[in-house]
C-alpha positions in Angstrom: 92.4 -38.2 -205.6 91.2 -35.1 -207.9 93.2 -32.1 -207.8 90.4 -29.1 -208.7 92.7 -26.4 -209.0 96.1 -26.4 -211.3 97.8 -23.7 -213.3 99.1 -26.0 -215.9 99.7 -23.3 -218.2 101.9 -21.0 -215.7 105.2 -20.7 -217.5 107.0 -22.8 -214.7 105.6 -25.7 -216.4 106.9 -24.4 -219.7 109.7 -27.0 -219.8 107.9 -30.3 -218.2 104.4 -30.2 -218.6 104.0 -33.7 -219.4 106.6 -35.2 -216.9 104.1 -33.1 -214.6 101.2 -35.2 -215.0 103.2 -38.2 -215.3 104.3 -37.5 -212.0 100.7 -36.8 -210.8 99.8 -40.0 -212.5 102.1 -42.2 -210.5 101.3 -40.4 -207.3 97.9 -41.2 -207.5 96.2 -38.1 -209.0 93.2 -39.5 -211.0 92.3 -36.8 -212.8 92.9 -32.4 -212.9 91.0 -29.3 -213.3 93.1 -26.8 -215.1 92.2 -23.1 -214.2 91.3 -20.6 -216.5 92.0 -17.0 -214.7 91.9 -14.6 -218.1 90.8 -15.1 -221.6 94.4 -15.9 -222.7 95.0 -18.5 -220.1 91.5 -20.0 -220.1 92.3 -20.6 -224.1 95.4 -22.2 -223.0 93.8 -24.3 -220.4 91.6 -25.6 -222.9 94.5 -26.6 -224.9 96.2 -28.4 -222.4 93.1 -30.6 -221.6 92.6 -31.5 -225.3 96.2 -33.4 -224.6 94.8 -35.2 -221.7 91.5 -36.4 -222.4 89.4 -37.9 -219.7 92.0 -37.1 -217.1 92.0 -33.1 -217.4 89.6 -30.5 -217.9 89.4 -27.0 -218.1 87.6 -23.7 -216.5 87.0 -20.6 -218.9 86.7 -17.3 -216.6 88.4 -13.9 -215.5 90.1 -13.8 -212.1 89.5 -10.8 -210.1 93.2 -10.0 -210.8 92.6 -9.3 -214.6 88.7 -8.0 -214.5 90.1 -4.8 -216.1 90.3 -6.5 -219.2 87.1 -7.7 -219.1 84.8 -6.9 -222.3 81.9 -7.6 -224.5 84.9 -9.1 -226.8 86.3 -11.2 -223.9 82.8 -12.1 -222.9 81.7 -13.7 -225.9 84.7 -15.5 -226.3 84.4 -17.1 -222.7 80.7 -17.8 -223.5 81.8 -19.6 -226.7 84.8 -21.5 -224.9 82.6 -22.5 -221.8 80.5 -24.8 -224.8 83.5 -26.8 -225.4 83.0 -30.3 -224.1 86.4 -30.6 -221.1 85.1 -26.7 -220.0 83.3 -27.6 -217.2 83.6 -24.7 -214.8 82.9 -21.0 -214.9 86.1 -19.0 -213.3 87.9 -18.8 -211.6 85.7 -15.6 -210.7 85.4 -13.9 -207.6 86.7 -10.5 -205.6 89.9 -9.6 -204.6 90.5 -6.9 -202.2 93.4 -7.9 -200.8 95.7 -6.1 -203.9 93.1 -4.7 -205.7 95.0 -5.0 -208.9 91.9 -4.4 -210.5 89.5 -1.7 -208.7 86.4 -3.2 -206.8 84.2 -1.9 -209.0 85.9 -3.9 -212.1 86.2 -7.1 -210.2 82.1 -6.9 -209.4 81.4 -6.0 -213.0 83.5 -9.0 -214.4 82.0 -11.2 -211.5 78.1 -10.5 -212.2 78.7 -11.3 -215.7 80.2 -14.5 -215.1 77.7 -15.1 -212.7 74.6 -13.8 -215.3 76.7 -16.6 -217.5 76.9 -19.5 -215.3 73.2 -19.4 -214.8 72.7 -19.2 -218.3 74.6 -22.5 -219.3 73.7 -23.9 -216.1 77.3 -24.8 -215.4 79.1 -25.0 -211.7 81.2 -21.9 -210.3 85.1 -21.8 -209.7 85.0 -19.2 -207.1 87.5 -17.0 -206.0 87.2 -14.9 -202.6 90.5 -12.5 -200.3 89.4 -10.2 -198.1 86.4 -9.5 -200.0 83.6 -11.6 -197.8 80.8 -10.5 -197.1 80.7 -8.3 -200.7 81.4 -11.5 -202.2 78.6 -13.7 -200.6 75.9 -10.7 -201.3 76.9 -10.9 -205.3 76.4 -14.6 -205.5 73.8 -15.5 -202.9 71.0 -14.3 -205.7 72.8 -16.2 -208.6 72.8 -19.4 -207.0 69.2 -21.1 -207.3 70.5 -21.3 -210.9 73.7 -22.6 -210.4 74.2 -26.5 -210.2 76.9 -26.2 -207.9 80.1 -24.0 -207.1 83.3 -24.3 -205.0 85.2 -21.7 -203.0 88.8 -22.7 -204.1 91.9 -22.2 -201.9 89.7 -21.2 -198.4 91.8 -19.3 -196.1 89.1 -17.5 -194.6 87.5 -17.4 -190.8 85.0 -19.4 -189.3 82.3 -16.9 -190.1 82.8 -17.4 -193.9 82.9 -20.7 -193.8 80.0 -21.3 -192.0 78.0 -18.7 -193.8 79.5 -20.9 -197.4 78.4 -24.3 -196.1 75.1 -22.9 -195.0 75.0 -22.1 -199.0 75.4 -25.2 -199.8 79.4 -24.4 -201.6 81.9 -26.8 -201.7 85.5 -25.5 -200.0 88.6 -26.4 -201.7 91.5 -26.8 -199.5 95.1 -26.3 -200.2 98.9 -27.1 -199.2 98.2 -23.6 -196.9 96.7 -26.5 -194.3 100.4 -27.7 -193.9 101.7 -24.8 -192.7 101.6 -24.6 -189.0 102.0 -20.6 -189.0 100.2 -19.1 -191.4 97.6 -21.9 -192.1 96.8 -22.2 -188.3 92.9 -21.1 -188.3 92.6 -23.5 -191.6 94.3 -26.3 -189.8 91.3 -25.8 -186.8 88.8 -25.6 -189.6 89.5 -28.3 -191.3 87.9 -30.8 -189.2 84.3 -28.7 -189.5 83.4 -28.8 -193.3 81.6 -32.0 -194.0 82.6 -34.8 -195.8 80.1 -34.8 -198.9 81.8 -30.5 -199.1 85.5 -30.9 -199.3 87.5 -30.9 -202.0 91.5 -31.1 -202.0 93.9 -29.1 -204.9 97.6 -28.4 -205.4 97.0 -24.4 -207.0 100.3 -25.5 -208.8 102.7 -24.3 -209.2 101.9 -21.8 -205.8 101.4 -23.2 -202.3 104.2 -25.9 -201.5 103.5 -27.4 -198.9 105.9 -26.2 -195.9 106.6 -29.7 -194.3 106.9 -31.6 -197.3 109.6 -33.6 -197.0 112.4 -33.8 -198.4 112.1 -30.6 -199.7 112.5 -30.5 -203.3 115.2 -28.4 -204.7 112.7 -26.0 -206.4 109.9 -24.0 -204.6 107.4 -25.0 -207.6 104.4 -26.6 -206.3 102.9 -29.7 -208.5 99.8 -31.7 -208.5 101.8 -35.0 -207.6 102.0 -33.3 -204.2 98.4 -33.9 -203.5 98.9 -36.9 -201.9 100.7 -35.1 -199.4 98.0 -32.0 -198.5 95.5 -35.5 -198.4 97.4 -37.1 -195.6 97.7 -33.7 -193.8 93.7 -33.2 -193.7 93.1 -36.9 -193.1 95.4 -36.7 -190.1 93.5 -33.2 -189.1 90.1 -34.8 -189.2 90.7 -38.1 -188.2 89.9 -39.5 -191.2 91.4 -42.7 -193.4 93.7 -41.3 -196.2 93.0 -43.2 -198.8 89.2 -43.1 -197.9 89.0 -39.1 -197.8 91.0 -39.5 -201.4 88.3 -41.1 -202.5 85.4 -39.3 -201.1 87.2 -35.9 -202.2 87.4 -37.4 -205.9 83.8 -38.2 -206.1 83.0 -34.7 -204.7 84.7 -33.4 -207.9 83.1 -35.3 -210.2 79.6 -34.7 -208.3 81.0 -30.8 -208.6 82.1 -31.0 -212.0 79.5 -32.9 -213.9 81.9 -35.6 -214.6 81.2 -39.3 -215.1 
């Protein structure tokens, strides 16, 4: 297994950071992409992977959330992290609607420059997309004959997205929000549609615990050693062997990511 999307540097980790991927170790986790969603964190993530070599790496962007801080100063400084050797993702980058914490207009500013930069260094997309599709698909449809390869982490979207990302040729990274039997319900019947060679699986620790886990741990803090369970969850959803779909998921990463 090959969790593409954990915020090792959230401050919930402050305390056990390494117990974390010891845990995520042990539980089968063969490797991490730590996200990068500002100029401070993406630094951070960086940091973090330098600890873990070979088994984490690290993306350098600006998450829709914080695209008012976006610069020609934070620019550069992305461009100059994303040549570091364990940066091997753009983002995570993207639109936002849904809260708008940063106005439309600054999240599509942000995002075309990460997208002008991707295609530049020829390096794969972590994408971001909430109630923003189709404004999000228009931006990066015209980027992407220049970009290697790029994933639509945590999909929660409808059928119409999904099929207009595969048609695209995008990965789809799915979460613990497939275990929840409410609120993951049109996920859950999606699922079994995105092919094989497109699906990746991620923890988007420390968010997203996975409602039926069982037992329930005493804190609500998500962790990448729970992988293994969202992997049983969409093995039994498409009818697939577990530990075969662990293994097909990893090599999607490192197909994704450039890796090995």
């Amino acid at each position: 297994m090959f969790d593409i999307g954990v915020n090792l540097t959230n401050r919930q980790f402050a305390l056990d950071r390494h117990e974390v991927v010891s845990r995520a170790k042990v539980a089968g986790v063969n490797g991490m992409l730590i996200t990068g969603t500002s100029l401070k964190e993406s630094l951070a993530a960086n940091q973090l992977s330098d600890h873990y070599p070979d088994y984490c790496w690290s993306t350098a962007g600006v998450h829709p959330h914080d695209a008012s801080g976006w610069s020609e100063s934070c620019a550069q400084q992305i461009y100059q992290l994303a040549a570091k050797t364990n940066v091997v993702a753009i983002g995570e980058c993207g639109l936002d609607f849904n809260r708008n914490f940063s106005t439309p207009e600054q999240q599509e500013l942000a995002f075309n420059a990460q997208l002008a930069m991707a295609a530049e260094l020829g390096m794969p997309l972590f994408l971001h997309c909430r109630d923003a599709y189709p404004r999000f698909i228009e931006l990066l449809r015209p980027w992407l004959p220049k970009i290697p390869a790029a994933v639509v982490h945590c999909f929660t979207d409808n059928r119409q997205a999904l099929e207009a990302y595969l048609a695209l040729d995008l990965y789809i990274g799915v979460t613990g929000w497939v275990c929840d039997e409410r609120r993951g319900q049109e996920l859950r019947e999606l699922v079994p549609l995105i092919p094989a060679d497109k699906l990746l699986l991620e923890t988007d620790a420390p968010y997203l615990l996975p409602r039926d886990l069982t037992p329930k741990p005493t804190s609500r803090r998500n962790e990448p050693a729970y992988l293994a369970h969202v992997l049983q969850q969409v093995a039994i959803l498409r009818g697939d062997d577990a530990v075969e779909l662990g293994e097909t998921t990893q090599k999607n990463a490192y197909r994704l990511l450039g890796l090995r």
